[in-house]
N, C-alpha and C positions, 0 to 999 in steps of 0.2 A: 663886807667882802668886796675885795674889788676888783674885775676883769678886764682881762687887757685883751682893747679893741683891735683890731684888723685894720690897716687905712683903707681910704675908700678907691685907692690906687697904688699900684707899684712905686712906691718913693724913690726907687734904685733907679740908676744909670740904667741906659740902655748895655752900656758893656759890663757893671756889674751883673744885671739880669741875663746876660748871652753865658755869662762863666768865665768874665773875662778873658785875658789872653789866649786861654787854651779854648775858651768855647768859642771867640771869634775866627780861631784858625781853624776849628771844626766847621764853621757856616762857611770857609773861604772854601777849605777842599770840597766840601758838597757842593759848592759853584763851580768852580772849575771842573770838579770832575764831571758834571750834568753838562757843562759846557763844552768840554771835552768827546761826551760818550753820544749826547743828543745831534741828529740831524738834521733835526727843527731848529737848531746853534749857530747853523752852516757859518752866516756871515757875521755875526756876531765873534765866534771862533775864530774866524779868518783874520782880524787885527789884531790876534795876537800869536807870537812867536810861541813856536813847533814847542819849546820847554817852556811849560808853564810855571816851574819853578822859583823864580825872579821872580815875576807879578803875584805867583799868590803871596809874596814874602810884603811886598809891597800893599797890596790890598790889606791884609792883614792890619799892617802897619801904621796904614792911613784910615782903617774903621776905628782902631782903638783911638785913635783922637778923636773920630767924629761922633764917637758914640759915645764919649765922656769917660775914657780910663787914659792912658797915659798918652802923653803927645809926643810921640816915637818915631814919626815919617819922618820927619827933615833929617833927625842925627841920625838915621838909620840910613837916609837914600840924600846924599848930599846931594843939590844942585839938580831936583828932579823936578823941582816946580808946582805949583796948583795943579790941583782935578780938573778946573778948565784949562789951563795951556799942556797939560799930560794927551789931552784929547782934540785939541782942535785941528791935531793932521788927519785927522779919521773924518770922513763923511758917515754923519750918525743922523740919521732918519726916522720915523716910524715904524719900520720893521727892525731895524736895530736894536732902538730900545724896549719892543714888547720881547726881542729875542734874550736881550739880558734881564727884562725884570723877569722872563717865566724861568730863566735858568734860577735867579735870586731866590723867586717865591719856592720851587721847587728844593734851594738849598736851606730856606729858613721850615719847609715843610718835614724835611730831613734829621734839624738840627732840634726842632720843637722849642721853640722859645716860648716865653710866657705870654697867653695870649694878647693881653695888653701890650707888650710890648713886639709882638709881631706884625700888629697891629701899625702901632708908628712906626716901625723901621719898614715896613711897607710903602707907607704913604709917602716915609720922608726919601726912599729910593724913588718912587715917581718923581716926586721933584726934582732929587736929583739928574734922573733921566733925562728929565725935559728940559733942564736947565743947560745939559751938554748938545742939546742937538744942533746941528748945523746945516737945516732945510728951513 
Protein backbone atom coordinates (compact mmCIF):
# COMPACT_ATOMS: atom_id res chain seq x y z
CA UNK A 1 0.00 0.00 0.00
CA UNK A 2 1.17 3.26 -0.70
CA UNK A 3 0.53 6.81 0.64
CA UNK A 4 0.93 9.97 -0.80
CA UNK A 5 3.01 12.30 1.34
CA UNK A 6 2.18 16.10 1.90
CA UNK A 7 5.64 18.26 0.98
CA UNK A 8 7.29 19.61 3.64
CA UNK A 9 6.37 23.11 2.04
CA UNK A 10 4.06 24.93 -0.20
CA UNK A 11 5.72 24.02 -3.82
CA UNK A 12 3.15 26.66 -5.49
CA UNK A 13 3.88 30.19 -6.57
CA UNK A 14 3.29 32.81 -4.29
CA UNK A 15 0.43 33.92 -6.87
CA UNK A 16 -0.64 30.41 -7.50
CA UNK A 17 -1.03 30.07 -3.48
CA UNK A 18 -2.87 34.00 -3.39
CA UNK A 19 -5.68 32.33 -6.17
CA UNK A 20 -3.95 33.82 -8.65
CA UNK A 21 -5.33 36.83 -10.57
CA UNK A 22 -8.44 37.10 -8.90
CA UNK A 23 -7.10 36.37 -5.31
CA UNK A 24 -4.24 38.93 -6.03
CA UNK A 25 -6.87 41.70 -6.99
CA UNK A 26 -8.69 40.53 -3.72
CA UNK A 27 -5.20 41.45 -1.36
CA UNK A 28 -4.93 44.78 -3.76
CA UNK A 29 -8.59 46.03 -2.81
CA UNK A 30 -8.14 45.11 0.81
CA UNK A 31 -4.90 47.44 0.58
CA UNK A 32 -6.27 50.17 -0.78
CA UNK A 33 -9.30 50.08 0.73
CA UNK A 34 -7.53 49.85 4.52
CA UNK A 35 -5.52 52.58 2.82
CA UNK A 36 -8.26 54.47 1.84
CA UNK A 37 -10.56 54.16 5.08
CA UNK A 38 -7.54 54.05 7.75
CA UNK A 39 -6.29 57.46 9.41
CA UNK A 40 -3.11 55.81 10.64
CA UNK A 41 -2.62 55.93 6.28
CA UNK A 42 -2.83 59.73 6.35
CA UNK A 43 0.54 60.09 4.39
CA UNK A 44 0.97 57.06 2.95
CA UNK A 45 -2.53 57.80 1.29
CA UNK A 46 -1.59 61.19 0.44
CA UNK A 47 0.96 60.03 -2.71
CA UNK A 48 -1.61 58.79 -4.27
CA UNK A 49 -4.33 60.21 -6.52
CA UNK A 50 -8.04 60.98 -5.10
CA UNK A 51 -9.16 57.63 -7.56
CA UNK A 52 -7.48 54.73 -6.67
CA UNK A 53 -8.68 52.95 -9.62
CA UNK A 54 -5.53 53.09 -11.93
CA UNK A 55 -2.89 52.09 -9.19
CA UNK A 56 -4.91 49.28 -7.89
CA UNK A 57 -5.15 48.16 -11.67
CA UNK A 58 -1.43 48.62 -11.81
CA UNK A 59 -0.34 47.05 -8.40
CA UNK A 60 -2.32 44.16 -9.31
CA UNK A 61 -0.47 43.98 -12.33
CA UNK A 62 2.91 44.39 -11.18
CA UNK A 63 2.39 41.53 -8.15
CA UNK A 64 1.37 39.01 -10.67
CA UNK A 65 4.82 39.17 -12.06
CA UNK A 66 6.45 39.48 -8.80
CA UNK A 67 4.84 36.79 -7.19
CA UNK A 68 5.52 34.21 -10.10
CA UNK A 69 2.12 34.22 -12.45
CA UNK A 70 1.98 36.03 -15.40
CA UNK A 71 4.43 39.12 -16.34
CA UNK A 72 1.54 41.66 -17.37
CA UNK A 73 2.78 45.24 -16.00
CA UNK A 74 4.77 46.31 -19.01
CA UNK A 75 1.93 45.29 -21.77
CA UNK A 76 -0.52 46.30 -19.68
CA UNK A 77 1.12 49.92 -18.38
CA UNK A 78 3.29 50.94 -21.38
CA UNK A 79 6.21 53.26 -20.50
CA UNK A 80 5.57 53.13 -16.79
CA UNK A 81 8.96 52.02 -15.68
CA UNK A 82 10.42 50.04 -12.48
CA UNK A 83 9.13 49.99 -8.88
CA UNK A 84 12.12 52.12 -8.14
CA UNK A 85 11.89 54.94 -10.68
CA UNK A 86 7.66 54.64 -10.23
CA UNK A 87 8.77 55.83 -6.66
CA UNK A 88 11.63 58.03 -6.44
CA UNK A 89 9.56 61.44 -6.73
CA UNK A 90 7.96 60.50 -3.32
CA UNK A 91 9.97 61.17 -0.09
CA UNK A 92 9.45 57.67 1.50
CA UNK A 93 10.85 57.43 5.19
CA UNK A 94 10.11 55.29 8.10
CA UNK A 95 6.81 56.27 8.85
CA UNK A 96 5.94 55.78 5.25
CA UNK A 97 6.79 52.53 5.00
CA UNK A 98 5.42 51.00 8.40
CA UNK A 99 2.19 53.18 7.08
CA UNK A 100 2.07 50.91 3.88
CA UNK A 101 3.28 47.46 5.28
CA UNK A 102 0.44 47.72 8.25
CA UNK A 103 -2.09 48.67 5.52
CA UNK A 104 -0.38 45.32 3.44
CA UNK A 105 -0.37 43.04 6.52
CA UNK A 106 -3.89 44.15 7.41
CA UNK A 107 -4.88 43.45 3.64
CA UNK A 108 -3.08 39.93 3.51
CA UNK A 109 -4.88 39.61 7.16
CA UNK A 110 -8.10 40.06 5.25
CA UNK A 111 -7.31 38.08 2.24
CA UNK A 112 -5.90 34.82 4.38
CA UNK A 113 -3.28 33.48 2.49
CA UNK A 114 -1.64 30.35 3.29
CA UNK A 115 0.40 30.70 6.10
CA UNK A 116 3.56 29.77 4.75
CA UNK A 117 3.11 31.95 2.24
CA UNK A 118 2.01 34.91 4.24
CA UNK A 119 4.82 34.48 5.71
CA UNK A 120 7.38 35.33 2.72
CA UNK A 121 5.19 37.77 1.03
CA UNK A 122 5.68 39.51 4.30
CA UNK A 123 9.10 39.54 4.63
CA UNK A 124 9.65 40.02 0.98
CA UNK A 125 7.31 43.49 1.34
CA UNK A 126 9.82 44.67 4.08
CA UNK A 127 12.42 44.37 1.65
CA UNK A 128 10.83 45.80 -0.65
CA UNK A 129 9.88 48.70 1.64
CA UNK A 130 13.25 49.32 2.55
CA UNK A 131 14.57 49.01 -0.74
CA UNK A 132 12.27 52.18 -1.90
CA UNK A 133 13.21 54.56 0.81
CA UNK A 134 14.63 57.71 0.20
CA UNK A 135 16.19 58.97 3.90
Amino acid sequence: MSETLEPPVDLRTPYEAMGGEAGLRRLVDAFYDTMDSDPAAARVRAMHPADLTPIRARLADWLSGWTGGPPVFAARHPGRGCIMSAHAPYAIGAEEVDQWLACMRQALDAVEPPPYWRDILDQAFVRMCDALRSD
